[in-house]
LOBAKOL-501806 format. One record per residue (C-alpha): residue in three letters; y, x, z. Coordinates in steps of 0.001 Angstrom, whole numbers, padded with zeros to 6 digits, always signed. Last residue first. Layout:
BEGIN
AlaYXZ;...
This chain:
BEGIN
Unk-014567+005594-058982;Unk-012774+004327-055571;Unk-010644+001187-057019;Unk-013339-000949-055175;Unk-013601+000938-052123;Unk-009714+001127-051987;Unk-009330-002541-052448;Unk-011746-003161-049820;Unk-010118-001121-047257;Unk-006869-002855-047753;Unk-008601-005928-047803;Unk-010186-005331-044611;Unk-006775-003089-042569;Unk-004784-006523-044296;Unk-007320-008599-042037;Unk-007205-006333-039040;Unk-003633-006578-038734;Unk-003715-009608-038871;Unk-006248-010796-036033;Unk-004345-008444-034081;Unk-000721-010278-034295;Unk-002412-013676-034202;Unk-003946-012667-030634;Unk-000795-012006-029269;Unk+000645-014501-030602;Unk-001767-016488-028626;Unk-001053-014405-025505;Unk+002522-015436-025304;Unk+002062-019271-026486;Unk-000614-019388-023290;Unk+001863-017744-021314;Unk+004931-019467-022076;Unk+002837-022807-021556;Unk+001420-021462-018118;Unk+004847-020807-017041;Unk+006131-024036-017633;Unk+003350-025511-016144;Unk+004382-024000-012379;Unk+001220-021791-011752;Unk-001859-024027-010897;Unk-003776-023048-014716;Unk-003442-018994-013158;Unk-004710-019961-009946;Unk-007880-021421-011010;Unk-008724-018493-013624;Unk-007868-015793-011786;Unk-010376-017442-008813;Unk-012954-018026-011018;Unk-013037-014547-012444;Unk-012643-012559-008648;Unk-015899-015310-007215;Unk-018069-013916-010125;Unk-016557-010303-009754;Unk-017904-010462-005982;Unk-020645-012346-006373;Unk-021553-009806-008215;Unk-022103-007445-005413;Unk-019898-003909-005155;Unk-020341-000318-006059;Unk-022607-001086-008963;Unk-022912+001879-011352;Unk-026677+002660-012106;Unk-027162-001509-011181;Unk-025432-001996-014344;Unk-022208-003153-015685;Unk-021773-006950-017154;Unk-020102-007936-014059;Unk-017366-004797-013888;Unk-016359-006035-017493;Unk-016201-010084-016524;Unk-013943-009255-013570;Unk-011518-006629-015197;Unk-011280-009676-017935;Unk-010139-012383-015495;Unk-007948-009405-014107;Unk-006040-009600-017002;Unk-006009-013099-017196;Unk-004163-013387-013766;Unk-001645-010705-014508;Unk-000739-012978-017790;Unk-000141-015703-015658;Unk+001185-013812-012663;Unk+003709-012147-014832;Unk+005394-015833-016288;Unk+005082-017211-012896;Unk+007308-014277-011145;Unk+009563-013943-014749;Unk+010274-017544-014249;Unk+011099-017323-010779;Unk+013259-014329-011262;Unk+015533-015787-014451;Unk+015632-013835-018266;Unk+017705-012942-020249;Unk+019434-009626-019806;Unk+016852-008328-017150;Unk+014614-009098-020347;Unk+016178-007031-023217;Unk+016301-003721-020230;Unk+013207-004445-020141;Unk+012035-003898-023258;Unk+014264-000707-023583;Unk+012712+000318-021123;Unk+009198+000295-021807;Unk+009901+001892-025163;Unk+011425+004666-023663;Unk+007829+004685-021721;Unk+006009+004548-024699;Unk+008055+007081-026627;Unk+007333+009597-023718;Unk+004131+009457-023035;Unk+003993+011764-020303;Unk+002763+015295-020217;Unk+006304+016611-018772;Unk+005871+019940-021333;Unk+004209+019136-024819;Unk+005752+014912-024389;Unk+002372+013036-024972;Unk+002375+010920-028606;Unk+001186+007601-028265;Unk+003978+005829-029116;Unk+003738+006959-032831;Unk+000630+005133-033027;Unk+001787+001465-033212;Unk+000117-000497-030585;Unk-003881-001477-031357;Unk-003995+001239-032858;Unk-006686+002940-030658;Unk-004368+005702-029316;Unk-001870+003159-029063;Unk-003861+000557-027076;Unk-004231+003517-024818;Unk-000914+004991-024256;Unk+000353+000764-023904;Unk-002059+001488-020942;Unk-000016+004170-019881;Unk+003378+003010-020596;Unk+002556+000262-018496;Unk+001660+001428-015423;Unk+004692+004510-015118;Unk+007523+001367-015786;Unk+005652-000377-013228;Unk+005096+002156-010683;Unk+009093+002891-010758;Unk+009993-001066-010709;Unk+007427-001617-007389;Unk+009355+001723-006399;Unk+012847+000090-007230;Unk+011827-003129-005488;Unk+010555-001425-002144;Unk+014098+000295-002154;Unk+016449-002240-002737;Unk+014402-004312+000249;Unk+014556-001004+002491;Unk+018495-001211+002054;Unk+018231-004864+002268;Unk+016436-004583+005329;Unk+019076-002077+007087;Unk+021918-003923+005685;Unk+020625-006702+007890;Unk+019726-004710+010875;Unk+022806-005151+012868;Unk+022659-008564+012623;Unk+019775-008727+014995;Unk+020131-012287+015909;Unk+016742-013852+014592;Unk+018468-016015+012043;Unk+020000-012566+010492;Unk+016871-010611+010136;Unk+014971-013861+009014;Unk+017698-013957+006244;Unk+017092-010347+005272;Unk+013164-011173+004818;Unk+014469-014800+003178;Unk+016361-013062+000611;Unk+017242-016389-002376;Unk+016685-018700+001120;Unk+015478-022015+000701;Unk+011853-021939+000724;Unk+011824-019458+003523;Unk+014453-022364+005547;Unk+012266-024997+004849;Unk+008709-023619+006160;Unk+010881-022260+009574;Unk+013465-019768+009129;Unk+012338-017218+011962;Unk+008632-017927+012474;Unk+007862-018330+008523;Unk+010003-014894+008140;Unk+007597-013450+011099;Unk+004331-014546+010148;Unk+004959-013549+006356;Unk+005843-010093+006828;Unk+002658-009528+009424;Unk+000768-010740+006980;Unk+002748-009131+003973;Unk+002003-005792+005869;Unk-001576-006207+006407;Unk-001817-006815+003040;Unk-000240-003933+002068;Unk-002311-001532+003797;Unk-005910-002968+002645;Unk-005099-002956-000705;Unk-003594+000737-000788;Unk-006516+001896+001207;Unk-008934+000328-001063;Unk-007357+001235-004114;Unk-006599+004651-002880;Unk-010531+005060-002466;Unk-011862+003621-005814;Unk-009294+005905-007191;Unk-009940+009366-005345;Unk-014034+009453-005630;Unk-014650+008549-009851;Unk-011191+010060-010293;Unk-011887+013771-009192;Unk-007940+014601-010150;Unk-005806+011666-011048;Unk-003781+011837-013867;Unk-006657+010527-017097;Unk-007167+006975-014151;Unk-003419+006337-014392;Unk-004305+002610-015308;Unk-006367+002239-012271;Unk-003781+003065-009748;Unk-001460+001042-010813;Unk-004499-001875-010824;Unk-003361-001629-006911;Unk+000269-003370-007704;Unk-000930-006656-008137;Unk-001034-007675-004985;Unk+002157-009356-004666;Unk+002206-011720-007982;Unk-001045-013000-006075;Unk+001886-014788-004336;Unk+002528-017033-006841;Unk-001072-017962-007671;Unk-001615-018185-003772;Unk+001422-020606-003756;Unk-000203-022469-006998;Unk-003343-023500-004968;Unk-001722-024591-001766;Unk+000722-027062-004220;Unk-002710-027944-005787;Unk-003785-028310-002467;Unk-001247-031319-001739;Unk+002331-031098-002846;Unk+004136-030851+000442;Unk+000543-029930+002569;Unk+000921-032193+005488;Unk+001655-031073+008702;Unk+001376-028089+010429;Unk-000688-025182+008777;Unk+001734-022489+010554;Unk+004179-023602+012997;Unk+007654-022427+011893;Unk+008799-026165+011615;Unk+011353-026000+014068;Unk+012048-022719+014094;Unk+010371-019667+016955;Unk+012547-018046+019327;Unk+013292-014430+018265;Unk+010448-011387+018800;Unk+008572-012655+016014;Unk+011447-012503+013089;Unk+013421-008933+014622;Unk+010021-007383+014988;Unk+008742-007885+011575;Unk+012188-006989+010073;Unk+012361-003605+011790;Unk+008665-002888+010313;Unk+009728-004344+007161;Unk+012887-001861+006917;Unk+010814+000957+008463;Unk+008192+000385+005322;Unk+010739+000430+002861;Unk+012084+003820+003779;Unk+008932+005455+003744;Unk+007782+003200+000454;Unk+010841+004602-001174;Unk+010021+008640-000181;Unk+006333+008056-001387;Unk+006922+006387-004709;Unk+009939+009147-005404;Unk+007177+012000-004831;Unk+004363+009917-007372;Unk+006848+010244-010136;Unk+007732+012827-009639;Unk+004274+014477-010046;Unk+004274+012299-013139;Unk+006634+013995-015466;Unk+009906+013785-016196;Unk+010400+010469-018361;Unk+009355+008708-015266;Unk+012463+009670-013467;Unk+014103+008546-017008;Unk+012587+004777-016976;Unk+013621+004956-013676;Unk+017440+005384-014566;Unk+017581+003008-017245;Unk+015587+000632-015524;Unk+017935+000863-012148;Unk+021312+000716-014602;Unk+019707-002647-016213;Unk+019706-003903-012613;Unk+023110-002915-011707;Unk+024919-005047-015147;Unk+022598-007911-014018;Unk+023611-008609-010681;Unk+027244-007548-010898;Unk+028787-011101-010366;Unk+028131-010464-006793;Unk+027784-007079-005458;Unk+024535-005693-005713;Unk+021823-004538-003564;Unk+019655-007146-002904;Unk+020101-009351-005658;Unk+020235-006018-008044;Unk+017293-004608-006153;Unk+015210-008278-007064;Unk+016450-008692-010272;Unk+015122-004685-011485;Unk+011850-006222-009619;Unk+011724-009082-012005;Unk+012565-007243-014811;Unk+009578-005162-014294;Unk+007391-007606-013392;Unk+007799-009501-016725;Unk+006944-006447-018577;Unk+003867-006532-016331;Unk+002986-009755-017934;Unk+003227-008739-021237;Unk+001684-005707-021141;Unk-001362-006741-018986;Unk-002105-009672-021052;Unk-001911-007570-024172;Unk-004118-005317-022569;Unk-006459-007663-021467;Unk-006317-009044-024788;Unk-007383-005825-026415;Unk-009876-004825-024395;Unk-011898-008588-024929;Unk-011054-007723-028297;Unk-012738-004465-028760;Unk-015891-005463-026993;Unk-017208-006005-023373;Unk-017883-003274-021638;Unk-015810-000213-023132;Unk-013215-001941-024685;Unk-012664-004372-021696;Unk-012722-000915-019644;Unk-010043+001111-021568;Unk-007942-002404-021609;Unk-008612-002634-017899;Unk-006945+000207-016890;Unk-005458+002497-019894;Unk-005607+006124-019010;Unk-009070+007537-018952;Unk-011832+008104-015969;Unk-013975+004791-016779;Unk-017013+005259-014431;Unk-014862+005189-011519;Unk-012340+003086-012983;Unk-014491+000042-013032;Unk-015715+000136-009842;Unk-012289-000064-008587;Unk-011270-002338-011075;Unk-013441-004391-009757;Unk-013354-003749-005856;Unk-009741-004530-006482;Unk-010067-008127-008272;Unk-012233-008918-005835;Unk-009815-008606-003045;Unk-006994-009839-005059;Unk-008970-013438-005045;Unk-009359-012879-001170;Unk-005926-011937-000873;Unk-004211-014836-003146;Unk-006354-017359-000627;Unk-005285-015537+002274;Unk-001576-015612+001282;Unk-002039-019451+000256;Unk-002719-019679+003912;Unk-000372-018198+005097;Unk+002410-020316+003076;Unk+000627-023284+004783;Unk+004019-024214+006717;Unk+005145-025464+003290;Unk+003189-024590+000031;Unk+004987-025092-002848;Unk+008611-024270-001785;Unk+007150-021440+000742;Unk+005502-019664-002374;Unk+008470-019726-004197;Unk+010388-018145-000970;Unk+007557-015825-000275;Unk+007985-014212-003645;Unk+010689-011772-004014;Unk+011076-009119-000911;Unk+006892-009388-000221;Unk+006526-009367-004037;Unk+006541-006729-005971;Unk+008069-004720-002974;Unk+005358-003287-001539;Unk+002673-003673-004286;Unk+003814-001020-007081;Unk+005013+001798-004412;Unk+001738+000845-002264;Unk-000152+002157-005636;Unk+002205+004967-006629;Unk+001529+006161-002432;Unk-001777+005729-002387;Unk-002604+007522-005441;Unk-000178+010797-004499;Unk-001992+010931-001361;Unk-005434+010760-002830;Unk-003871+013729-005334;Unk-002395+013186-008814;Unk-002086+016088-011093;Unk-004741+015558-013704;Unk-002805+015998-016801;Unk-002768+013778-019388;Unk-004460+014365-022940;Unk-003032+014727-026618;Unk-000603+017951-026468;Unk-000212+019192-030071;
């Protein structure tokens, strides 16, 4: 029976599953949440969502180069810190990227469907991924690359169309008063952290990669550094075109900017590229969570009939089916800005835990200063108690079951145990 990955995955191939996760997750999606709380300082809640990204990457990148399995931070928790420090960062990481999912399967459907057909399209783009996935990663990473091509000339069309037009009103960035004050500020960067998360992609599919301890902590870099020069330059030029108001208005405010800036031409351009970013954010996803749900299998922590590795795609298959079929349940329910908060919370502790792991490493292994993961775990924490409240409720009540769930389990594992050492003769 096959019970290992295969190491197929190239620097290229990283790169590419990692910018797949990130462009899209939330350049096409979150600006206009971000825009509501923040005003004219959406840029600056970028910077502050990039600098607490920032150590979240150098993290897991030092992280994953000691830790070479499937699993991301729930591999690493375990390994560092303790069984149930691995465990909730899993959980957290499960749940929230669940969330992500449906969230990008509502983002292609508002982009690319016709109305009234929203959620009917975007249970047909999980279905369909989840089986791209289902066939092995190499094609996994080869669908990542062609939709980031395709999304990238969308932005880059988009990027000239919103700063080449005359600037709006109240375009000017960190004018006027902040709308809600800095905790406004604050929860933009929580929202828009939803962006970044896309790198940890990279992490999780540590047992694919080939000469992991070099390739990942390198394609998380790159990936990083690539996309957020992109939602920069993304951000500049929808703030520029709709103004502080408009961005926090619009439902599409990159295809929106298109239009305000003249170049009507290029609408269905951008929401082509906008349909595509989301499906390879959705793609990464689907691949992302089925491996570290792989791992919490393997150590029971999930049941362990979904860890079982398909003998000829080497994938786990029942995970990933799995996968779907969860989100398919969400895309049914569920609304986009509540599945953006709801992610970001549970995103947010994750990486709370990817900070505390790569802090208690050793000098052996250091890549990167502590102040560093110090400055990476009080940042997730801050911005994940600013999301909107309603989020951080779900979240907490979310991870608490969670924690129930485990706590028995183990219990009845005890007394079952117990029983048997007493019956034993």
């Amino acid at each position: 029976m096959t019970t290992t990955l295969a190491r197929r995955l190239g620097l290229g191939d990283a790169i590419a599953i990692g910018l797949g996760a990130m462009i899209g997750a939330g350049v096409f999606s979150a600006f206009g949440p971000a825009a509501q709380a923040a005003g004219t300082w959406l840029l600056a809640g970028l910077a502050i969502a990039a600098f607490v990204a920032y150590c979240n990457a150098t993290s897991s990148a030092q992280l994953a180069a000691v830790h070479t399995i499937a699993g991301g931070t729930y591999a690493y928790g375990r390994a560092e810190l303790g069984a149930w420090w691995g465990y909730t960062a899993g959980w957290c990481f499960m749940i929230g990227k669940l969330a992500s999912c449906a969230a990008m399967a509502m983002t292609f459907a508002a982009y690319a469907a016709p109305a009234g057909w929203e959620r009917p399209v975007a249970i047909l783009a999980v279905v369909a991924l989840t089986g791209v996935n289902l066939l092995g990663v190499t094609r996994t990473a080869l669908a990542a690359k062609i939709i980031v091509t395709i999304a990238l000339v969308a932005l880059a069309i988009a990027v000239a169309a919103g700063l080449g037009a005359p600037a709006a009103a109240d375009s000017a960035s960190f004018a006027g008063e902040l709308p809600a004050g800095v905790w406004g500020l604050l929860q933009s960067a929580g929202l828009l952290f939803f962006a970044f998360a896309g790198y940890a992609r990279i992490a999780t599919m540590g047992e694919e990669v080939r000469d992991p301890a070099r390739t990942i902590p390198r394609a998380i870099s790159i990936a990083f550094l690539a996309a957020l020069v992109v939602y920069a330059l993304v951000g500049a030029a929808v703030l520029s075109a709709l103004g502080a108001d408009g961005t926090a208005a619009s439902t599409a405010p990159v295809a929106d900017a298109v239009v305000a800036s003249g170049w009507t031409w290029a609408e269905p351009v951008v929401r082509v590229g906008a349909a595509a970013a989301s499906l390879g954010a959705l793609l990464a996803l689907i691949a992302g969570i089925g491996r570290t749900g792989l791992a919490m299998a393997r150590e029971h922590d999930l049941p362990t009939q979904l860890s079982a590795i398909h003998p000829r795609f080497r994938v786990p298959h029942r995970m990933e089916v799995a996968v779907g079929v969860i989100v398919v349940t969400v895309v049914a329910f569920a609304d986009l800005r509540g599945a953006i908060g709801f992610s970001s919370f549970g995103v947010l502790l994750y990486y709370l835990i990817a900070n505390l792991a790569a802090l208690r490493q050793g000098e052996a292994v250091r890549r990167y200063p502590r102040w560093l993961q110090v400055a990476g775990a009080l940042g997730c924490v801050l911005l994940a108690f600013t999301l909107p409240w309603q989020s951080v409720l779900t979240g907490i009540a979310v991870v608490a079951v969670g924690i129930a769930g485990r706590a028995i389990r183990l219990a009845r594992e005890r007394r079952r145990a117990e029983a048997e050492d007493r019956d034993a003769p």
